[in-house]
N, C-alpha and C positions, 0 to 999 in steps of 0.2 A: 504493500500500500504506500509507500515512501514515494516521496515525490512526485505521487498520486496528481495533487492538485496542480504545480508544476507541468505535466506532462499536457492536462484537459485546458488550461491555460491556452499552453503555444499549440492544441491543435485546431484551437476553436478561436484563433486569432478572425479577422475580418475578411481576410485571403482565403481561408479555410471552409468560412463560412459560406461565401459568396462563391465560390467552388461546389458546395453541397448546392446551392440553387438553381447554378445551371445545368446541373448533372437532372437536377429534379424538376427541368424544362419538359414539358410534354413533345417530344418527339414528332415529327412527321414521316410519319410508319405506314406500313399496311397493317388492316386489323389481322391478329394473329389469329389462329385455329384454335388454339388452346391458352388458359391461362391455368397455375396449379393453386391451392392453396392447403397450407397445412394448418392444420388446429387439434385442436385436444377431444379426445372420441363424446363427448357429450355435445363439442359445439360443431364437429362433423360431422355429425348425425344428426342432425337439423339442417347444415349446409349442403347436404348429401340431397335432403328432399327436398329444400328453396331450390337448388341451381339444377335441378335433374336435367330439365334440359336445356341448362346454359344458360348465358347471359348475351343478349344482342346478337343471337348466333355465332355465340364465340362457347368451344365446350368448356365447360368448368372440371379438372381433375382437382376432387377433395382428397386431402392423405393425413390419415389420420397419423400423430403422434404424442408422445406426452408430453407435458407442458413443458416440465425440463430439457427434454430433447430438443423442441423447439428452439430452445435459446441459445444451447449449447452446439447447434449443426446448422446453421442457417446461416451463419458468414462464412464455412466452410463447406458448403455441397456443390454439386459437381454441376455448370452450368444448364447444362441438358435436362436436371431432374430439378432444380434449383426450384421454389416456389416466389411468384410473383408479389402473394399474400401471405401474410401468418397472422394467428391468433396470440396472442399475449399480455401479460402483465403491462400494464402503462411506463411500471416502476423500470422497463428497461429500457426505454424505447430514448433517453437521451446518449446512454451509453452505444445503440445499435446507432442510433445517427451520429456517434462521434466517428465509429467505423466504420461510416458511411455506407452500413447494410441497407439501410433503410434509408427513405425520400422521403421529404417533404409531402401534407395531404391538404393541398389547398383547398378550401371550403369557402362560399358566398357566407356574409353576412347572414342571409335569411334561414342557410344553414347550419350556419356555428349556433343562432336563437334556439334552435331544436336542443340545444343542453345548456345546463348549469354552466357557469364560465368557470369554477370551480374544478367543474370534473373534466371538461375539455379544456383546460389550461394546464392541464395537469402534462399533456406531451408535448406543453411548448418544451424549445429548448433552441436558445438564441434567433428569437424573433422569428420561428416558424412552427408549425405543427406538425407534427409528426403521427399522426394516428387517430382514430375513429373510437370514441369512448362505446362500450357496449352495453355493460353490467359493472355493477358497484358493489360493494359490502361496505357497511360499519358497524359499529357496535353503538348500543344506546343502553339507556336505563330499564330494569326492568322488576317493577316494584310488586309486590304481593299485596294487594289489596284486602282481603283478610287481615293483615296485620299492622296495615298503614293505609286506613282509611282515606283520610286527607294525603295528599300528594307534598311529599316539602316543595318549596320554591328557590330556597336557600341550600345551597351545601352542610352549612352549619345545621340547619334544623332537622334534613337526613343524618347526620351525624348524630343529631340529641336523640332522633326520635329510634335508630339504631340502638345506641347505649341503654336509653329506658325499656325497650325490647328483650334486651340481653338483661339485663339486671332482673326480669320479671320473670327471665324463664320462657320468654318465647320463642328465642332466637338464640341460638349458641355460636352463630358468626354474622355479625352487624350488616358485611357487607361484601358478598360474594364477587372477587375476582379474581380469574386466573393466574399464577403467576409462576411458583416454582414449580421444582428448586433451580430450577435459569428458564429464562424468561426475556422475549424479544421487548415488554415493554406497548405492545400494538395496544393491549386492552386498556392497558393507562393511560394513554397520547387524552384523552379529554380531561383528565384532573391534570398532567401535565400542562397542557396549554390553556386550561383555567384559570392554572398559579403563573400565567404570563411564558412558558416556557415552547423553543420550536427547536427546530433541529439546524435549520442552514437560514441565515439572511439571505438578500435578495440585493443587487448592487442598482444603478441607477436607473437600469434600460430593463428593468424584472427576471434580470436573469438569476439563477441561485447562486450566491457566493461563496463558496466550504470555507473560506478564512473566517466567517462570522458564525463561529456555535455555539446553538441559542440555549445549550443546554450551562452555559457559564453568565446568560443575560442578566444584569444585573436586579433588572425586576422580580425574574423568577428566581434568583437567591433569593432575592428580602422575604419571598412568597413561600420559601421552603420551608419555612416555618413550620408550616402546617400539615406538610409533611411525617415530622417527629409528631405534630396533637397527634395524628389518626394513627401512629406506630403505637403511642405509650396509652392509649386509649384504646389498641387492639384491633380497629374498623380497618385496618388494611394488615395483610397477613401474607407475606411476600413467600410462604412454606405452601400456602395454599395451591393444590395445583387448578387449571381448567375443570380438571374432572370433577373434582372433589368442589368447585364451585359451584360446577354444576346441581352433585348430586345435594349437596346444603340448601339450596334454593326451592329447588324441585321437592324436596322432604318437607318443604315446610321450616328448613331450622335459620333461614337468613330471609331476612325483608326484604334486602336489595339485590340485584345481580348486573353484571354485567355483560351480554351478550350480543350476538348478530345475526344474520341469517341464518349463517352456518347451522345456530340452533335452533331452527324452525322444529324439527321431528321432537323436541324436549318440550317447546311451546306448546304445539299441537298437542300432549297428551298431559299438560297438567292438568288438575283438576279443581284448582282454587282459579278465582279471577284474580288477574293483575291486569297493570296497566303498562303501556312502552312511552316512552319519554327520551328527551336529551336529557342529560346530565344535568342536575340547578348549577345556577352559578356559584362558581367558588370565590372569587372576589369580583368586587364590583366594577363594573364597566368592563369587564373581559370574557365572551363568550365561550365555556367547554365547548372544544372542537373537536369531534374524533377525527382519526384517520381514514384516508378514502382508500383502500383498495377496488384499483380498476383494471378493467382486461376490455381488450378490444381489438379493434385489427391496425397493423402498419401495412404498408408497401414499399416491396424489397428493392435495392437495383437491380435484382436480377429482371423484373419486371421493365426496365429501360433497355438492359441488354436482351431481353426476349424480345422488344418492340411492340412489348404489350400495357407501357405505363397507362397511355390514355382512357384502356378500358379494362384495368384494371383501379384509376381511379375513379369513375363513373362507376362500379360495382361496389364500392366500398362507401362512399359520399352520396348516393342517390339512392341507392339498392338498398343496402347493408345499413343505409342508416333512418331506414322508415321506422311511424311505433310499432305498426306489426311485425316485423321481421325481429326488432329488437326484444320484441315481448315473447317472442319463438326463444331465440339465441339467449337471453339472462333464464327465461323458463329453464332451460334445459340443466343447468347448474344452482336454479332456485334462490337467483339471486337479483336486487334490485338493475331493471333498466336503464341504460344512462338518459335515453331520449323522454324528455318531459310529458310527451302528449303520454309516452310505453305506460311509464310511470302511476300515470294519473288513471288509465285503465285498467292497473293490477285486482283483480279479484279480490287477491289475501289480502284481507286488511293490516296482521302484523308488518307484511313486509312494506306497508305503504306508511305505518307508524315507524318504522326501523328508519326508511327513506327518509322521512320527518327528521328526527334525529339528527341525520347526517348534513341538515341542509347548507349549516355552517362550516363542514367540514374540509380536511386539508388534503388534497391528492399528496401519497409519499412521494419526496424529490425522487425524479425520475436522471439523478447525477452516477456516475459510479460509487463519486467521497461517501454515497448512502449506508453501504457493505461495511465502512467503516463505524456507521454510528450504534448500529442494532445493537452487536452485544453489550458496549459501555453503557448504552440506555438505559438496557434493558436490567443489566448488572448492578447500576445504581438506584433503580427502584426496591432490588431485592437485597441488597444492604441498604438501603435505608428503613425499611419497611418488617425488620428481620425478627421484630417484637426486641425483648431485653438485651441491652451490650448493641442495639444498630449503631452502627454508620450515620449520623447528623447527615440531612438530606443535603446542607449546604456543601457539606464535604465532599460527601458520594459523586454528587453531579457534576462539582469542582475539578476531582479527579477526573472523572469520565469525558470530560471535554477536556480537559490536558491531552488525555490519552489518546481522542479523537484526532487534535493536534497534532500532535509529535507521529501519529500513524500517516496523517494527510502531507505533513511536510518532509 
């Protein structure tokens, strides 16, 4: 990771950039025979029966593979079988356009409105887009109503009404979140960036800038405070794993939880009502944000050297990015749709309370310096958080961005 930032610096100079643009010029080709795309077998199999037979009379080959493979073989396959399209995390797509895998997806105005600027900002990466938002996850609040009537509004009053819970005997852990014994930190990022805290500044022109890590900001020091309340008061338990948060909740023995999509099959069979919610605010004037994990599709250069860019981006911008097809492709994986109208026509109602949630929320930097911050993050939640003998949160996160530091320089 040394010299990390150094290295994305001088490739992403204005020369470099302005080089990715032209390369990501639409062509004047013949329309090709064939275009390929690879994706993960849940969103194959959806693309398998939208494109059966083709797209504009051009055949579509789908090829299914796992998600990992995906990332790992696509700046390295053989131009002949090479796919034009791939399915992916957002979170990688500045890294593939550093190594100019991937082009630029220019979109009208009337179609970047079809999303949140949040979730489709999410594949900027110096002054272009790079990708088609599909499906979303986060995580939100999710209260048991049986034992917390009223809704808190306040962090602090979830906190009181937690403790008086637990002191009565109805609740043997205040506040169910995921965490050990290591822990990336994803399910925290909303009490984190409550207490004022982010991962990478943003320099003048909104680009992300790894020399500013927000996990040392001074604000979310002074804020960390409150950090150590919820240690020495027991409401956050860094021993705690996902499971065992789960199963606390679901039992009945915790008021609060912390989940996502992901646990829709847990939702679905509890048998007490609760409610879903954002997070309350934990200090004033500062919105809990969770984190956005997004997947969707890029377009590769193979697709310029196939001579198949131009209708490969009209498949992906026009096609691929309707609310029905989006509502097909996040179905498939049982996850929120990035396209607003998809969105607003989901059936499930949780998953439209979940979306709720997230509305404030932050797409993960889509930088490589990213790979750097996870485990120090996620390391200084779970020492600080560790019950008796922790780690002062000021300290933990103090380290943890030194450490980010000295990994990025």
């Amino acid at each position: 990771m040394r010299s990390l930032a150094r290295s994305v610096v001088a490739a992403t100079s204005a020369a470099a950039v302005a080089a990715l643009c032209m390369v990501g010029a639409t062509p004047s080709q013949a329309v090709p025979k064939s275009i390929t795309i690879w994706a993960d077998a849940p969103h194959a199999a959806v693309l398998t029966q939208l494109l059966a037979q083709g797209y504009k009379g051009v055949k579509v080959n789908v090829v299914t593979k796992d998600l990992a493979a995906i990332r790992d073989e696509v700046g390295k396959a053989p131009l002949e079988s090479a796919p034009d399209i791939i399915w992916g995390d957002q979170s990688w797509s500045g890294d593939l356009a550093l190594a100019k895998t991937i082009l630029p997806v220019p979109m009208t105005a009337a179609r970047k409105k079809l999303f949140p600027a949040n979730i489709l900002g999410g594949y900027d990466w110096f002054g272009k887009g790079y990708g088609l938002p599909v499906q979303v996850s986060n995580v939100a609040l999710i209260t048991n109503v049986e034992l917390v009537p009223k809704q808190p509004t306040t962090f602090a009053e979830l906190s009181d009404m937690a403790a008086k819970l637990k002191k009565a005997g109805k609740g043997k852990k205040g506040f169910a979140v995921g965490q050990g014994p290591t822990s990336d930190g994803y399910a925290m990022y909303p009490l984190f960036s409550g207490l004022g805290g982010f991962f990478f500044g943003k320099d003048a022109d909104g680009n992300w800038d790894p020399s500013v890590v927000g996990l040392s900001d001074p604000k979310f020091l002074k804020n960390s405070k409150q950090i150590d309340a919820w240690n020495a008061a027991g409401l956050i338990d860094s021993s705690m794993t996902p499971e065992a948060a789960l199963k606390a909740f679901t039992n009945g023995k915790a008021p609060f939880w912390i989940a996502g999509p992901e646990d829709m099959t847990a939702l679905k069979a509890l048998s007490f009502v609760y409610r879903i919610t954002p997070v309350p605010t934990i200090v004033g004037g500062i919105k809990p944000a969770p984190l956005l994990r997004v997947q969707g599709f890029n377009i590769t250069s193979y697709a310029y050297q196939h001579g198949a860019l131009g209708i490969a981006r009209k498949l992906v911008t026009r096609y691929l990015a309707t609310a029905g097809r989006q509502l097909a492709l996040a179905g498939a994986s049982g996850l929120i749709p990035a396209n607003i109208a998809a969105e607003k026509q989901l059936k499930e109602g949780r998953l439209r309370a979940i979306a709720a949630a997230g509305v404030d929320g932050q797409a993960i930097p889509n930088i490589l310096q990213q790979q750097a911050v996870w485990p120090e993050y996620g390391g200084a939640w779970v020492k600080s958080t560790s019950g008796v003998g922790a780690t002062k949160a000021k300290k933990a996160f103090q380290d943890a961005s030194g450490a980010i530091s000295t990994a990025l320089n």
